[in-house]
PDB file with one MODEL, atoms N, CA, C and O in Angstrom:
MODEL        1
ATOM      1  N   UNK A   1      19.001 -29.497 -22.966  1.00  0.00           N
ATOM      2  CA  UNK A   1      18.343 -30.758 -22.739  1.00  0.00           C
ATOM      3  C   UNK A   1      17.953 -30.883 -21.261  1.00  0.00           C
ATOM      4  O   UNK A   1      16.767 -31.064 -20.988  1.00  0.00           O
ATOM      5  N   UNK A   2      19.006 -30.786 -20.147  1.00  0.00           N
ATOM      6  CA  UNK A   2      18.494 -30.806 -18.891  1.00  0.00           C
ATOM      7  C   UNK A   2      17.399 -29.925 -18.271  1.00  0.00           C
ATOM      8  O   UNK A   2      16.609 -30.210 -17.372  1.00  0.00           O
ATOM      9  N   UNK A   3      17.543 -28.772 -18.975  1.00  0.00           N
ATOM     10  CA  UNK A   3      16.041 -27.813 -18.867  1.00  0.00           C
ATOM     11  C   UNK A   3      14.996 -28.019 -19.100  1.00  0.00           C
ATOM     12  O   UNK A   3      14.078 -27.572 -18.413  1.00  0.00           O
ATOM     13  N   UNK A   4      14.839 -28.693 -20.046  1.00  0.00           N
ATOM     14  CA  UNK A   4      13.355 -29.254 -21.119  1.00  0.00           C
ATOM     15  C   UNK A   4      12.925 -30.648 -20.237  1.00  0.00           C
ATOM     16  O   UNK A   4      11.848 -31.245 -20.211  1.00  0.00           O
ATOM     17  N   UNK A   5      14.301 -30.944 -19.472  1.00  0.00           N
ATOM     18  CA  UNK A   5      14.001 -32.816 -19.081  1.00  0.00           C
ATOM     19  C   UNK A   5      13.343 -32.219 -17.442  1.00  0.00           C
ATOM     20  O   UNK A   5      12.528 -32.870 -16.788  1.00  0.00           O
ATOM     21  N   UNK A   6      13.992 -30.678 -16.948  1.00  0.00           N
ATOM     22  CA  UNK A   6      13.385 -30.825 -15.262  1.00  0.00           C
ATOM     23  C   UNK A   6      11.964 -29.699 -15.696  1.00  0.00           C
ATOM     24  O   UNK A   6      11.104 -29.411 -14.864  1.00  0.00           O
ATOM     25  N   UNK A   7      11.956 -29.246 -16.934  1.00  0.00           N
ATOM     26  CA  UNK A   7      10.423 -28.709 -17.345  1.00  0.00           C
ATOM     27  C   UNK A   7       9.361 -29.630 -17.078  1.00  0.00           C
ATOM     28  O   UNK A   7       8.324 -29.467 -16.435  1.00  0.00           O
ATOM     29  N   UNK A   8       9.979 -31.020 -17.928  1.00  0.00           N
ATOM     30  CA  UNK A   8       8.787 -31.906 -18.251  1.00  0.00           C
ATOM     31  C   UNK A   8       8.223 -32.763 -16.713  1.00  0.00           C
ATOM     32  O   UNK A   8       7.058 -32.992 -16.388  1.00  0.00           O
ATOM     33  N   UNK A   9       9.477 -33.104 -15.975  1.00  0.00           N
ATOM     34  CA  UNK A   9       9.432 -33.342 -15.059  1.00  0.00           C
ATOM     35  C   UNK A   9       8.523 -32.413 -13.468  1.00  0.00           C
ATOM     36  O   UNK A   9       7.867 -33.003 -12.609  1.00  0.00           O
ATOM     37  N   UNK A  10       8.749 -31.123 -13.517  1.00  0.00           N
ATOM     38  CA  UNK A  10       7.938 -30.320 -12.747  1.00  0.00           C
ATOM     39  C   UNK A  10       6.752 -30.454 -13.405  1.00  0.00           C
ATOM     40  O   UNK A  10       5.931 -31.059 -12.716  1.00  0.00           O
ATOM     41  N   UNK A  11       6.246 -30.038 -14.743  1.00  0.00           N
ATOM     42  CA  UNK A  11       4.902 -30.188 -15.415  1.00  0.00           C
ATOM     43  C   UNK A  11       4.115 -31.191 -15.145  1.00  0.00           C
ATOM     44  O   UNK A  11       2.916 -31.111 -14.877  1.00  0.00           O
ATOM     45  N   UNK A  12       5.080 -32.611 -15.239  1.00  0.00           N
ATOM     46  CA  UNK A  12       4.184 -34.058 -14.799  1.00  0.00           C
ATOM     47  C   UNK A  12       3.653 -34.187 -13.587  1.00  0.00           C
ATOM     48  O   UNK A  12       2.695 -34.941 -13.416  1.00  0.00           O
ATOM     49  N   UNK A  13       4.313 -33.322 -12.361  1.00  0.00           N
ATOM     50  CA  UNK A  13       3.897 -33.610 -11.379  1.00  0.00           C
ATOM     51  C   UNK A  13       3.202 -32.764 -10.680  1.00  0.00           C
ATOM     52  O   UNK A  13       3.000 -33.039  -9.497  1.00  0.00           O
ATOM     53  N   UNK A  14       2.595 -31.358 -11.319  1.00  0.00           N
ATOM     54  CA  UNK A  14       1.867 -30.375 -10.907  1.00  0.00           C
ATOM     55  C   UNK A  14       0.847 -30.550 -11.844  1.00  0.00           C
ATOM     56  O   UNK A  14      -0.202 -30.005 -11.501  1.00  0.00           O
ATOM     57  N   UNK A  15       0.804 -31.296 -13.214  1.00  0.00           N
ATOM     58  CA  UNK A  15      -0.338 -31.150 -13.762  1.00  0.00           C
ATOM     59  C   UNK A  15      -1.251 -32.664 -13.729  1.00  0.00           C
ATOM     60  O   UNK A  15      -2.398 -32.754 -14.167  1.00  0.00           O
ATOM     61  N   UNK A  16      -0.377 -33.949 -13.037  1.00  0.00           N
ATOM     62  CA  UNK A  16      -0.677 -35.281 -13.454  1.00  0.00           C
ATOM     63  C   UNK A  16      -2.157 -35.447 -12.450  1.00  0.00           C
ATOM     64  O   UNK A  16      -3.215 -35.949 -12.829  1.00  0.00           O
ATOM     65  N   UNK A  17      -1.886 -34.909 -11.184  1.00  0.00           N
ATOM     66  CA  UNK A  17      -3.331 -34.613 -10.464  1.00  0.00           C
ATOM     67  C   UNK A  17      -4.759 -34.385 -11.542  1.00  0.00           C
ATOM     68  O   UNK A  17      -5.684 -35.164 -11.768  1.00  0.00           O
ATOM     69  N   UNK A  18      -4.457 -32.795 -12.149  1.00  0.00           N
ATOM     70  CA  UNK A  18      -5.676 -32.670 -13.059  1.00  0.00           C
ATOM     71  C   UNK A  18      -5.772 -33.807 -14.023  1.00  0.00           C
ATOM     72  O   UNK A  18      -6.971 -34.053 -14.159  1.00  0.00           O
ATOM     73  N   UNK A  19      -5.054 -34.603 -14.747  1.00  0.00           N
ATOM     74  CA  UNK A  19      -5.501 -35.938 -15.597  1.00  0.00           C
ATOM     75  C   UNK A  19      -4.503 -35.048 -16.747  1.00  0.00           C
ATOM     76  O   UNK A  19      -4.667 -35.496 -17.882  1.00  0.00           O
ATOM     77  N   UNK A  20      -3.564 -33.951 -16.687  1.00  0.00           N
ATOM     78  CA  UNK A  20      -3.250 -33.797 -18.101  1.00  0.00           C
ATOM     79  C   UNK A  20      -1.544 -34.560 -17.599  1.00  0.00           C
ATOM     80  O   UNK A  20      -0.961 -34.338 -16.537  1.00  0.00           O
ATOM     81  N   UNK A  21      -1.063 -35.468 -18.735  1.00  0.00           N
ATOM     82  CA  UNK A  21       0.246 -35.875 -18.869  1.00  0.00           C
ATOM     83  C   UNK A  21       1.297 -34.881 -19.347  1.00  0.00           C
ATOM     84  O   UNK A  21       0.891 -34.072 -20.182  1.00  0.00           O
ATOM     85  N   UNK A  22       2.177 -34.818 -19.091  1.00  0.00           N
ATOM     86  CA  UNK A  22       3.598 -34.010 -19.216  1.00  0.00           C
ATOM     87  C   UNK A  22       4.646 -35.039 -19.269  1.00  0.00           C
ATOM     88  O   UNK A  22       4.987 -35.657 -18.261  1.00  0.00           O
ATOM     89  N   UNK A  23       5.320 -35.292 -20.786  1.00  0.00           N
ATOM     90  CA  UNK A  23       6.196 -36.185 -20.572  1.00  0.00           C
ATOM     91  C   UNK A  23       7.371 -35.783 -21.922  1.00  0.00           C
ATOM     92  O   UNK A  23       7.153 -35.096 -22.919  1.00  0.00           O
ATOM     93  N   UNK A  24       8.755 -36.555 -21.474  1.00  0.00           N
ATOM     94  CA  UNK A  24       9.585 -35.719 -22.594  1.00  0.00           C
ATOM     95  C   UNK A  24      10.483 -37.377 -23.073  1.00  0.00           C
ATOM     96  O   UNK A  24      10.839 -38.104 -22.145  1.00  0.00           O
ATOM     97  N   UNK A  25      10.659 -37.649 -23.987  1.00  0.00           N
ATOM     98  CA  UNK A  25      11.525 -38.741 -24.496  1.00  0.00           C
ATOM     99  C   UNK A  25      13.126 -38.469 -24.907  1.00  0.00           C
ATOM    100  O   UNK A  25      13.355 -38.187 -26.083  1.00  0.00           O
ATOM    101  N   UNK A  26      13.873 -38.523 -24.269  1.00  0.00           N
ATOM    102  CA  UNK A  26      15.430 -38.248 -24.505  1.00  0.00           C
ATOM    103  C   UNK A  26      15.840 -39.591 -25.474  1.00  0.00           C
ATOM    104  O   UNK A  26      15.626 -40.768 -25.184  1.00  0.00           O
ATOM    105  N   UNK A  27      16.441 -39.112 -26.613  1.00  0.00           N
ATOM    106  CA  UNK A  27      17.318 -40.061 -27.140  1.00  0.00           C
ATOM    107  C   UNK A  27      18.658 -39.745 -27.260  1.00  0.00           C
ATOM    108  O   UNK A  27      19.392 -39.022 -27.934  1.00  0.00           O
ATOM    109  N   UNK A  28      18.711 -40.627 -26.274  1.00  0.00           N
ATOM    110  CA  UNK A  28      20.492 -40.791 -26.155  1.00  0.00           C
ATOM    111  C   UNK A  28      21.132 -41.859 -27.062  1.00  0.00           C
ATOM    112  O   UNK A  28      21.633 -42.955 -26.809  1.00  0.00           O
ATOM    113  N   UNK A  29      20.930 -41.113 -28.302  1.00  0.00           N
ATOM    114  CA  UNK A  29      21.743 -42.420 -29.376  1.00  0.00           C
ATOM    115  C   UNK A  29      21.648 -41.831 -30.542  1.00  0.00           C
ATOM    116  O   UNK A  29      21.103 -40.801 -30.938  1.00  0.00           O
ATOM    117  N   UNK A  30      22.419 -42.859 -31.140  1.00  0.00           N
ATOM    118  CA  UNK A  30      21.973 -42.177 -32.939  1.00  0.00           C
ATOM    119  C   UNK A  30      20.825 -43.374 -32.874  1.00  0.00           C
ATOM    120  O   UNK A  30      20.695 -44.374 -32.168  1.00  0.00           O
ATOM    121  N   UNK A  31      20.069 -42.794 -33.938  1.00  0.00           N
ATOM    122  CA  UNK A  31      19.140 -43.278 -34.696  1.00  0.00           C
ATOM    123  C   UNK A  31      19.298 -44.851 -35.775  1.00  0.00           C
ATOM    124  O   UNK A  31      19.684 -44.550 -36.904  1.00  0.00           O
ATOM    125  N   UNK A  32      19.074 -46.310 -35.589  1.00  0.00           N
ATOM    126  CA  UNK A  32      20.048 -46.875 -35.991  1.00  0.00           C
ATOM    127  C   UNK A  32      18.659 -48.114 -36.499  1.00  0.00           C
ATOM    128  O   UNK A  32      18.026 -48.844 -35.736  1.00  0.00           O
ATOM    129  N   UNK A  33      18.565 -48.032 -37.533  1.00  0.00           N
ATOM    130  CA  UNK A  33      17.238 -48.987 -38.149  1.00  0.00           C
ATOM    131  C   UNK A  33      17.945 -50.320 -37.979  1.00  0.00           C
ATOM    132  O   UNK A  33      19.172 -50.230 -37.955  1.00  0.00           O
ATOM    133  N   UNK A  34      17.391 -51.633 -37.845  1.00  0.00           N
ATOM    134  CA  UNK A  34      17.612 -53.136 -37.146  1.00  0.00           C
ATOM    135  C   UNK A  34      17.835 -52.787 -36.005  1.00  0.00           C
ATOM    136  O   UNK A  34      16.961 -53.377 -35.369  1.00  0.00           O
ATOM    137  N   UNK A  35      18.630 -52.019 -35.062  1.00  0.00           N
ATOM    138  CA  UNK A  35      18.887 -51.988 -34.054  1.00  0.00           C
ATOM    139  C   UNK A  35      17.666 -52.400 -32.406  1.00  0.00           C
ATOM    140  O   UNK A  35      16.649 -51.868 -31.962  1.00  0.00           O
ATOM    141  N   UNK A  36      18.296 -53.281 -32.095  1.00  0.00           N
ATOM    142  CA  UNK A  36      16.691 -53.868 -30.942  1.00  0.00           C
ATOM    143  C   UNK A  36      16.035 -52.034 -30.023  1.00  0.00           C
ATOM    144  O   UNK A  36      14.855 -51.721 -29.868  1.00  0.00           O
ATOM    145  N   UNK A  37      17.018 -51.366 -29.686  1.00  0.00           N
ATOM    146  CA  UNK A  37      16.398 -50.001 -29.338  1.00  0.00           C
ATOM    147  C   UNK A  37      16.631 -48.662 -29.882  1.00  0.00           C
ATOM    148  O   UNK A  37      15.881 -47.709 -29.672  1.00  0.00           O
ATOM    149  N   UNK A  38      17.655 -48.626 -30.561  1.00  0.00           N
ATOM    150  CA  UNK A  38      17.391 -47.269 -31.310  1.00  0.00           C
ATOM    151  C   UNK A  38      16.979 -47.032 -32.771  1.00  0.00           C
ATOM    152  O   UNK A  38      17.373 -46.059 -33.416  1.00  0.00           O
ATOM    153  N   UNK A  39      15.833 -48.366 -33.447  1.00  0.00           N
ATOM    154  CA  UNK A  39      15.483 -48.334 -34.579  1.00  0.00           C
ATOM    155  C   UNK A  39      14.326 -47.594 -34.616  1.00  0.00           C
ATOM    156  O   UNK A  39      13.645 -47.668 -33.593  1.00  0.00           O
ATOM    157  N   UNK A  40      13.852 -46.805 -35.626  1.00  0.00           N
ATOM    158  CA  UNK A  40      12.941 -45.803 -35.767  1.00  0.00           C
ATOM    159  C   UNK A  40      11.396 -46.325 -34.741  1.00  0.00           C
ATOM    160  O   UNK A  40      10.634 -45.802 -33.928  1.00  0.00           O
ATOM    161  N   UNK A  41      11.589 -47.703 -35.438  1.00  0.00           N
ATOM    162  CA  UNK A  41      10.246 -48.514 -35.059  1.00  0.00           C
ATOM    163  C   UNK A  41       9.909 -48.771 -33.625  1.00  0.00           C
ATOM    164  O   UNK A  41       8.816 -48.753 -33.059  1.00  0.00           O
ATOM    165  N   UNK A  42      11.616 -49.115 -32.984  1.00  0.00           N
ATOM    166  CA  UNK A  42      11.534 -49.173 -31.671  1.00  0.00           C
ATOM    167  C   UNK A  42      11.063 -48.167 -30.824  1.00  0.00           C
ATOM    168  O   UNK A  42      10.199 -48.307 -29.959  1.00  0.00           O
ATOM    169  N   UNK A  43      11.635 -47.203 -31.095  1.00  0.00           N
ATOM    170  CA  UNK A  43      11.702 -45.671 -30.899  1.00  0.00           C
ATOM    171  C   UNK A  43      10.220 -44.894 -30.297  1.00  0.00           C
ATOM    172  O   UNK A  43       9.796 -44.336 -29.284  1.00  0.00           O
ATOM    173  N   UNK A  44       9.776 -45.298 -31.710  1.00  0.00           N
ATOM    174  CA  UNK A  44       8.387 -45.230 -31.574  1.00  0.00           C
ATOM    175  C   UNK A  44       6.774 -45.978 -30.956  1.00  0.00           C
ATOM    176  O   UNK A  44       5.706 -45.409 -30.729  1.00  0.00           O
ATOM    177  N   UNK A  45       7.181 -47.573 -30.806  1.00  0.00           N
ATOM    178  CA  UNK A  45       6.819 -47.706 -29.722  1.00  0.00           C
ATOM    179  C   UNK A  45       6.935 -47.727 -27.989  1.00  0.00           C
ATOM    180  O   UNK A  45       6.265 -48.306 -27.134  1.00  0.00           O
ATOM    181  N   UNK A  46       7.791 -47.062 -27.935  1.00  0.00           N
ATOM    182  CA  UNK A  46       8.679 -46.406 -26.644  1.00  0.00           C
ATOM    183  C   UNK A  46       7.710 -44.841 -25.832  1.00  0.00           C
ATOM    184  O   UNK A  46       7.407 -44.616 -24.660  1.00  0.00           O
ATOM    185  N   UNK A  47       7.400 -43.768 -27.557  1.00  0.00           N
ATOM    186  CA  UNK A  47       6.797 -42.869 -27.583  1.00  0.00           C
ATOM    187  C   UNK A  47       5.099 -43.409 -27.119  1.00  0.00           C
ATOM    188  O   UNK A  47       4.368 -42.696 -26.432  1.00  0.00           O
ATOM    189  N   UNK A  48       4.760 -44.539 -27.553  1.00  0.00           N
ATOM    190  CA  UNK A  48       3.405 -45.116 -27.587  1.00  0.00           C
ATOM    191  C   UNK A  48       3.107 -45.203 -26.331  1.00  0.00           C
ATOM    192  O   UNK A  48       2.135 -44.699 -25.768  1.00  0.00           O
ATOM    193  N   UNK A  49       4.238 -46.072 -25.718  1.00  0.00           N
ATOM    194  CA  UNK A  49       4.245 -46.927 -24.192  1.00  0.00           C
ATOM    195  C   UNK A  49       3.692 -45.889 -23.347  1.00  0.00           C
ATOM    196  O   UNK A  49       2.639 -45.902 -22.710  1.00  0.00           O
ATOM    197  N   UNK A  50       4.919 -44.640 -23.487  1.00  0.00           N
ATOM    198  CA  UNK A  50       4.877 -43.527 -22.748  1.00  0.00           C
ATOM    199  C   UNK A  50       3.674 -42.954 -22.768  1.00  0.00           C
ATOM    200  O   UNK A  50       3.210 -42.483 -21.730  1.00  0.00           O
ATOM    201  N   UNK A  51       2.951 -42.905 -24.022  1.00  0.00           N
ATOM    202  CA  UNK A  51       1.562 -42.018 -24.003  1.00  0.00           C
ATOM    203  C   UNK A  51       0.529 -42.948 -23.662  1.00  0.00           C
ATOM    204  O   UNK A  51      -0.532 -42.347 -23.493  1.00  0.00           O
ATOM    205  N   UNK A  52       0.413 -44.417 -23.465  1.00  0.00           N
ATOM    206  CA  UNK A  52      -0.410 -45.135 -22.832  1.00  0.00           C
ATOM    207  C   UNK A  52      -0.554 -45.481 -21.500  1.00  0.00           C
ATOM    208  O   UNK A  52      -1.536 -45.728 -20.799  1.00  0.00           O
ATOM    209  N   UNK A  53       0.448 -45.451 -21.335  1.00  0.00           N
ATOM    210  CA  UNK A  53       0.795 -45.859 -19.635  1.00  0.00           C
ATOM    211  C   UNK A  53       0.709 -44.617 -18.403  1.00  0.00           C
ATOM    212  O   UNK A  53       0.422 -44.668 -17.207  1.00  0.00           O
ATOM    213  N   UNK A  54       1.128 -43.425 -19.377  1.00  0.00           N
ATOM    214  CA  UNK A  54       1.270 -42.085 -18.802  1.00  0.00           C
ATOM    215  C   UNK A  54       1.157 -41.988 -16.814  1.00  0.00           C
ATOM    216  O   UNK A  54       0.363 -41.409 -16.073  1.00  0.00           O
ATOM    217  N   UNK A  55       2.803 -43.173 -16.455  1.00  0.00           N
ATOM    218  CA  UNK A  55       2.930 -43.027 -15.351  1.00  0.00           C
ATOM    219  C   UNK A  55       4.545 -42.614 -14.909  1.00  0.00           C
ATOM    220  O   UNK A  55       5.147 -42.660 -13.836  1.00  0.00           O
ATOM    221  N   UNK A  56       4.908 -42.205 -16.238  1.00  0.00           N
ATOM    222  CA  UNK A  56       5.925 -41.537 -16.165  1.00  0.00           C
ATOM    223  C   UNK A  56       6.590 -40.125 -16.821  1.00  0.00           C
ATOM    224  O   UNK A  56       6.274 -40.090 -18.011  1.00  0.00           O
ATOM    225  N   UNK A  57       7.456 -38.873 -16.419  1.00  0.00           N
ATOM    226  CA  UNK A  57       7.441 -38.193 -16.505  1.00  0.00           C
ATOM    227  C   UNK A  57       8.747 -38.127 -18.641  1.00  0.00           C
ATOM    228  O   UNK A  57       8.784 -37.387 -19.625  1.00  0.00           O
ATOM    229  N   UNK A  58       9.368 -39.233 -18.234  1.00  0.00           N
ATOM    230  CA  UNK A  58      10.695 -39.661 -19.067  1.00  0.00           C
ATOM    231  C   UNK A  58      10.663 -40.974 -19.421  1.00  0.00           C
ATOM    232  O   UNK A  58      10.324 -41.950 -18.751  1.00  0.00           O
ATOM    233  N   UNK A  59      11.113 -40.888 -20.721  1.00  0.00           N
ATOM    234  CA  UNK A  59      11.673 -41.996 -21.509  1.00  0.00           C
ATOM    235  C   UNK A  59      12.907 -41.735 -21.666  1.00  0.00           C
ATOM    236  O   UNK A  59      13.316 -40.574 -21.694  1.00  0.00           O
ATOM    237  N   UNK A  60      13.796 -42.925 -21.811  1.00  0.00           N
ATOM    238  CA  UNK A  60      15.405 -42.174 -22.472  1.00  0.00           C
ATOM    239  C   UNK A  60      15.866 -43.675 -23.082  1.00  0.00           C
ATOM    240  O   UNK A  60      16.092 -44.775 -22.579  1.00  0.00           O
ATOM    241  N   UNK A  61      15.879 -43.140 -24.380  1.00  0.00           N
ATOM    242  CA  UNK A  61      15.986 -44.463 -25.047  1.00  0.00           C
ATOM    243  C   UNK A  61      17.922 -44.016 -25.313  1.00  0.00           C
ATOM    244  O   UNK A  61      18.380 -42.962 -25.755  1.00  0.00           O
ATOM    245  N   UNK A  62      18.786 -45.441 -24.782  1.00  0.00           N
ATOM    246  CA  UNK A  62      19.742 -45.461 -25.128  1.00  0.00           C
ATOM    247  C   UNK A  62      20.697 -45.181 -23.579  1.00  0.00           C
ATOM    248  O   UNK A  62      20.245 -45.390 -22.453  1.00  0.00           O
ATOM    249  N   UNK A  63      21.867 -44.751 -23.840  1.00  0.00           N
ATOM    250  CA  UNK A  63      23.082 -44.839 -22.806  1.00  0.00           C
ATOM    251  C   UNK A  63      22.766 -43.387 -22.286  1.00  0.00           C
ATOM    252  O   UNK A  63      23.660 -42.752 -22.845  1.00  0.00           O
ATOM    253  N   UNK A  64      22.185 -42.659 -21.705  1.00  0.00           N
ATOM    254  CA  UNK A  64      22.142 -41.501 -20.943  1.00  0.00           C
ATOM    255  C   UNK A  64      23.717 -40.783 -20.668  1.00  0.00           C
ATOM    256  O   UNK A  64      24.093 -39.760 -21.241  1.00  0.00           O
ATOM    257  N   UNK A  65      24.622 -41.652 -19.550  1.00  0.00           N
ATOM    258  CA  UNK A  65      25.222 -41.209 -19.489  1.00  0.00           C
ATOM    259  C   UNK A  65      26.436 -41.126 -20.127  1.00  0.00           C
ATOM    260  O   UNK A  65      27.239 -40.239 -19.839  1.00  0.00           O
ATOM    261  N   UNK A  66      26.675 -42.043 -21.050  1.00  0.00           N
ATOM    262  CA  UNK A  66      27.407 -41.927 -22.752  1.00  0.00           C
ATOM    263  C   UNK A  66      27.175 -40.963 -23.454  1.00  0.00           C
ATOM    264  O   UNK A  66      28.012 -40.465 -24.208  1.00  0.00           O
ATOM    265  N   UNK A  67      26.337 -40.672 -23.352  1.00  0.00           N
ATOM    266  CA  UNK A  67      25.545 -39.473 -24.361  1.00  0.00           C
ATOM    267  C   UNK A  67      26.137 -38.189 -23.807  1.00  0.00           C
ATOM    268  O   UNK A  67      26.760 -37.362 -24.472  1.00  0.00           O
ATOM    269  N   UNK A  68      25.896 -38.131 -22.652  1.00  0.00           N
ATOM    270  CA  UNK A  68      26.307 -36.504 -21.679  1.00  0.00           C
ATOM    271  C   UNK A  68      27.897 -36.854 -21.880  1.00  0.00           C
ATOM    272  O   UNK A  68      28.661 -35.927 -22.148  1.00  0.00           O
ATOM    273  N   UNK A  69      28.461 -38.374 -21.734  1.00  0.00           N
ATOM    274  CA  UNK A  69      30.115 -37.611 -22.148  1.00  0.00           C
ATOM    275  C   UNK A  69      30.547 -37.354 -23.407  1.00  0.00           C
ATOM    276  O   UNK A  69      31.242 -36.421 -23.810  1.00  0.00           O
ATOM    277  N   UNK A  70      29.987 -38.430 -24.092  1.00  0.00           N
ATOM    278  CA  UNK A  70      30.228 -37.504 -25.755  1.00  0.00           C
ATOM    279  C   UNK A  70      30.070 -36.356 -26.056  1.00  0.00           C
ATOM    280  O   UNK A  70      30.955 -35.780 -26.688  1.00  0.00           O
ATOM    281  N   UNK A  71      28.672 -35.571 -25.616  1.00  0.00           N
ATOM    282  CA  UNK A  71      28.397 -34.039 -26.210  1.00  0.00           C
ATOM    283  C   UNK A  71      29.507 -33.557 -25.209  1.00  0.00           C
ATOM    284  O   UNK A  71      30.214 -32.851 -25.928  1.00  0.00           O
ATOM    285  N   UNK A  72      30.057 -33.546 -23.946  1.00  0.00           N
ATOM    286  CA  UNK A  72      31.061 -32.939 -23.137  1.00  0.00           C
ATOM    287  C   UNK A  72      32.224 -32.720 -23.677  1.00  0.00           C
ATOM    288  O   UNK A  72      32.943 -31.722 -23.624  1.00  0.00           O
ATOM    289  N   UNK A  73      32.409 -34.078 -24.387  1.00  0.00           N
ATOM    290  CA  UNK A  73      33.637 -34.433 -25.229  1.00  0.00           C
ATOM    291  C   UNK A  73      33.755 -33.196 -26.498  1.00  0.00           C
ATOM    292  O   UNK A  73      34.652 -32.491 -26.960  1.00  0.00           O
ATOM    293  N   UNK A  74      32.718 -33.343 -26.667  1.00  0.00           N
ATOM    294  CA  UNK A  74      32.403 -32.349 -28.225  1.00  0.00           C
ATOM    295  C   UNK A  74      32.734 -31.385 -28.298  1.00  0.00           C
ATOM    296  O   UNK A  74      33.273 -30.824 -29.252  1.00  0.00           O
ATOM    297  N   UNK A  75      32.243 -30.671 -26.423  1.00  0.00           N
ATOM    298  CA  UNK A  75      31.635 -29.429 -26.396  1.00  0.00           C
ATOM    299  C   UNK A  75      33.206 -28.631 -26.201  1.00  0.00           C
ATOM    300  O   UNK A  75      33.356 -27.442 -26.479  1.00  0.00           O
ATOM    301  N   UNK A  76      34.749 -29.852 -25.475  1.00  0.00           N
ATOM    302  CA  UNK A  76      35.615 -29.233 -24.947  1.00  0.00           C
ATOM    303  C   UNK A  76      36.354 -29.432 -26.140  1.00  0.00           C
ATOM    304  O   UNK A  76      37.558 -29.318 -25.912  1.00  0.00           O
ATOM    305  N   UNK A  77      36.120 -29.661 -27.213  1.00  0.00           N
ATOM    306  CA  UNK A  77      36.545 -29.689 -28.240  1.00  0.00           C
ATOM    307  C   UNK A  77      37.636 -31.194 -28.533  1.00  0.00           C
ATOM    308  O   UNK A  77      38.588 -31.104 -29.309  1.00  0.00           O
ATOM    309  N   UNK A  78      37.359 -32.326 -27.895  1.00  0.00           N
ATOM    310  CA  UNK A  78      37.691 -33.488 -28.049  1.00  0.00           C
ATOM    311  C   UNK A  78      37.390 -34.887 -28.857  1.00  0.00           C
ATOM    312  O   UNK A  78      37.639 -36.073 -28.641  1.00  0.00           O
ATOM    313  N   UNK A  79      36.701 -34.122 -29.939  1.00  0.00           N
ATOM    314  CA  UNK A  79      35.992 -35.680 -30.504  1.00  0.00           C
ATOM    315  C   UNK A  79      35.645 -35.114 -31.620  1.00  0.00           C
ATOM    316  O   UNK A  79      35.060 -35.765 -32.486  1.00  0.00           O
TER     317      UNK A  79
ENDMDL
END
């Protein structure tokens, strides 16, 4: 994930000059329909924002750094 997030990030800012956008949406969450931000619907106008506005390199819908300790948690075999 951090590879793909400083890809999108170098891409946005070597290619945003020529007019092409480079952008990556992290979801840091489960997927959770009613929910005010991680419902499919939300989600997706998040993806919209990002491709209209195209003045940013990232979206990250949800707790970022919750997310990096859970998979940590996962990864050391704790959860």
């Amino acid at each position: 994930m951090a590879g793909l997030r400083n890809w999108a990030h170098a891409l946005h800012a070597e290619l945003g000059p020529e007019g092409i956008h480079v952008a990556t949406v992290t979801i840091a969450s489960g997927v959770v329909p009613g929910d005010e931000v991680a419902d499919p619907d939300a989600i997706g106008a998040r993806y919209y924002s990002l491709y209209r506005q195209r003045d940013r390199a990232e979206e990250v819908i949800g707790d970022l750094e919750a997310f990096h300790a859970l998979v940590a948690g996962r990864a050391g075999g704790h959860g």
